[in-house]
N, C-alpha and C positions, 0 to 999 in steps of 0.2 A: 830154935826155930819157932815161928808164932803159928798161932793154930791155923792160920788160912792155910799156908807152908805146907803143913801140915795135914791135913785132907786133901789137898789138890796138887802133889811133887807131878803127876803127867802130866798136867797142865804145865807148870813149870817147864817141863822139859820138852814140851813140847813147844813153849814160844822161846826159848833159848836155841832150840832148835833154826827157827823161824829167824833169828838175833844171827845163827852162825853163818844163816843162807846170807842174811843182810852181806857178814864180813866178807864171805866169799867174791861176792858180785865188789866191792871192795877192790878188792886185790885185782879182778879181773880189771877194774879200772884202774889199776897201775896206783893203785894206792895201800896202805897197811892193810892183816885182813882185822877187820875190828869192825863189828856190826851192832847197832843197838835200835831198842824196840820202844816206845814207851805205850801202857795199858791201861783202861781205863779199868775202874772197881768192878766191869763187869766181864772180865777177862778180854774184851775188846782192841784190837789194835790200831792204835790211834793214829800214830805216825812211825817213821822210821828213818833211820841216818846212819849214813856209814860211814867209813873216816875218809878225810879228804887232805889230808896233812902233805901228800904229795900233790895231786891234781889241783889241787888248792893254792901252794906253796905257802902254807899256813899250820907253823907248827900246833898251832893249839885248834885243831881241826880233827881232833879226837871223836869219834860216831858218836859217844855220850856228851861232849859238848856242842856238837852239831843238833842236838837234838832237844838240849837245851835252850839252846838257840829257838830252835821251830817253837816248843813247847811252850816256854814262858809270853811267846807272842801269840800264842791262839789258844791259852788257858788260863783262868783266873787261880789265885794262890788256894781260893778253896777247893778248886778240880784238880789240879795239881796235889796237892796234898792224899787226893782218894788215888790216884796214879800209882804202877809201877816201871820202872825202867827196869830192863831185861835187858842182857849187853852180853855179847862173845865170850869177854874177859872181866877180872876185875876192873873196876873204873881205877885209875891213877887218882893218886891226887891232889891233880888238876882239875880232872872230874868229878871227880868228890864234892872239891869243895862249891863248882856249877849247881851239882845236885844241891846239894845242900842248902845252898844261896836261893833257888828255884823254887823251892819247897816241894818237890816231889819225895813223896811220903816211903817209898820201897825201894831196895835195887834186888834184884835179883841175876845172881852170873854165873855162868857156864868155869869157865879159867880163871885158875888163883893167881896172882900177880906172879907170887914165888916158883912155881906151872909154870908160867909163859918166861920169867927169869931164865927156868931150866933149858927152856926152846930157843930164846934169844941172844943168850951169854952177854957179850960184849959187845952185841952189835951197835955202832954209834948211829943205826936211824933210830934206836929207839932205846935212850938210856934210863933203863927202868929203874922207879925207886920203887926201894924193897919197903914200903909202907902202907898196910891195909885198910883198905876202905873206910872198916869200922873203928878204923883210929881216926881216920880225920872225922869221922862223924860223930863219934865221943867227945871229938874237944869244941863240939858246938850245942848250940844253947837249946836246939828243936833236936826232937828226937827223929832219924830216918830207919826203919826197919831193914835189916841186912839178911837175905837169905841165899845160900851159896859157900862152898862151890859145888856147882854138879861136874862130876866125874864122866865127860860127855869126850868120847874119841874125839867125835867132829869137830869139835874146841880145840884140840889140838892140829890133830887133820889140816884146819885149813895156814894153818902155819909153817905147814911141810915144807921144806924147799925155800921157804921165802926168804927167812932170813941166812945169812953170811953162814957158810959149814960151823957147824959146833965143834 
């Protein structure tokens, strides 16, 4: 965990928090619930996205690449880089490699991929790969800071019911 991590986990948890309200409002719009935040260096929240993969009808409409989307068009690589992205779940990835490519310098998550694997099974809206974040961010050339997962109810909570019976 890097030392900011590190003095400030309520913080954390508290916009993780903030990331799961995103997911929820989500889901109420008939979409995955999957909420992301991104922050500037001074805990600040800057913008937010939540997945739109259904209402959209845009598989890759993940709330961490919607938010890449927004971000890379209203921030320069060097504001970006002091950034954190805060998000429901682990990022896929798919979203990885967004973050990655964007230069946004942190992610911070509530839900482990292998977590929401447990919640999801088989379901075919959402066929998880079992590959963590901080793998696809190792096998690239910038470094992104990984802090996560927080062991947060509401992380799972809002995936109650959604998907297909386990």
């Amino acid at each position: 965990m890097n030392t900011v991590a590190s003095r400030q986990p309520p913080l954390h948890e508290q916009l993780l928090l903030q990331a799961i309200t995103v997911a929820s409002d989500a889901r109420s719009h008939g979409n995955h619930p999957f909420g992301a935040l991104l922050v500037d260096h001074e805990g600040r929240v800057r913008l937010t996205a939540e997945n739109t993969v259904v209402s959209g009808s845009d598989a890759t409409g993940h709330a961490e690449t919607n938010l890449v989307r927004q971000a890379t068009a209203c921030f320069s690589a060097d504001e970006l880089n002091r950034t954190s992205l805060y998000s429901s779940a682990e990022p896929c990835a798919m979203c990885a490699g967004a973050i990655y490519w964007s230069g946004i310098g942190t992610v911070v998550y509530a839900l482990a991929e292998t977590a929401l694997y447990e919640i999801i099974g088989d379901d075919p809206q959402n066929p998880t790969l079992l590959l963590p974040c901080r793998t696809v961010f190792a096998a690239g050339r910038r470094a992104v800071t990984v802090v996560g997962p927080f062991d947060l109810e509401p992380a799972r909570g809002v995936h109650a019911g959604f998907w297909r019976p386990q």
